[in-house]
C-alpha positions, 0 to 999 in steps of 0.5 A, spaced: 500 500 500 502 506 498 503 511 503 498 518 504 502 525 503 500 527 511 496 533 508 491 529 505 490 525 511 491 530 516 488 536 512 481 536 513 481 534 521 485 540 522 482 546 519 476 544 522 481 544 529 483 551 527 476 554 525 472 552 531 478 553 536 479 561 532 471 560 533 470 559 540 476 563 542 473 570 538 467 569 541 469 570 548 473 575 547 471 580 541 465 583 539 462 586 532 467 582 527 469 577 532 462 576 532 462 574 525 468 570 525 466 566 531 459 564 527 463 562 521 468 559 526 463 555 528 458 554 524 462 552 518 465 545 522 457 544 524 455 544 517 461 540 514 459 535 520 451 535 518 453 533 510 457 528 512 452 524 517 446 526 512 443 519 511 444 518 503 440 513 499 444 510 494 443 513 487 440 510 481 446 508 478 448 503 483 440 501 484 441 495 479 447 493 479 446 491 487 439 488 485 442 484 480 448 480 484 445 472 485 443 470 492 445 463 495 441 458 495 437 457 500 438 452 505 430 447 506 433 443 512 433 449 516 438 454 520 441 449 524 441 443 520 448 439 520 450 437 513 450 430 512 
């Protein structure tokens, strides 16, 4: 397997760190433009979250082809039946 740069693993994780830190240290101690940054500090994280925890359907294109795999046969002896 071939090893990830660390920006690519790590990028996201800590830019998320960053504005919620930014975020929650603006609110408590500045006002008027403090306020904005501490709402976009917050809420850009938040939001992130919301649309990667959002349940998703699968797509249209993927519904047929999860349809169309075999299933194995079933067993008429029951669950619990020993094979002879």
């Amino acid at each position: 397997m071939k090893p990830r740069p660390f920006g690519s693993l790590w990028g996201g994780p800590i830019l998320m760190a960053v504005l919620t830190t930014t975020g929650l240290a603006t609110a408590l101690v500045s006002d008027t433009w403090g306020d904005w940054w501490s709402w976009v500090g917050l809420g850009v994280p938040v939001a992130v979250m919301g649309w990667y925890g959002w349940p998703r359907s699968p797509s249209a294109a993927t519904a047929p082809a999860a349809r169309s795999q075999p299933q194995p046969p079933a067993n008429k002896a029951g669950a619990n039946a020993k094979p002879l």
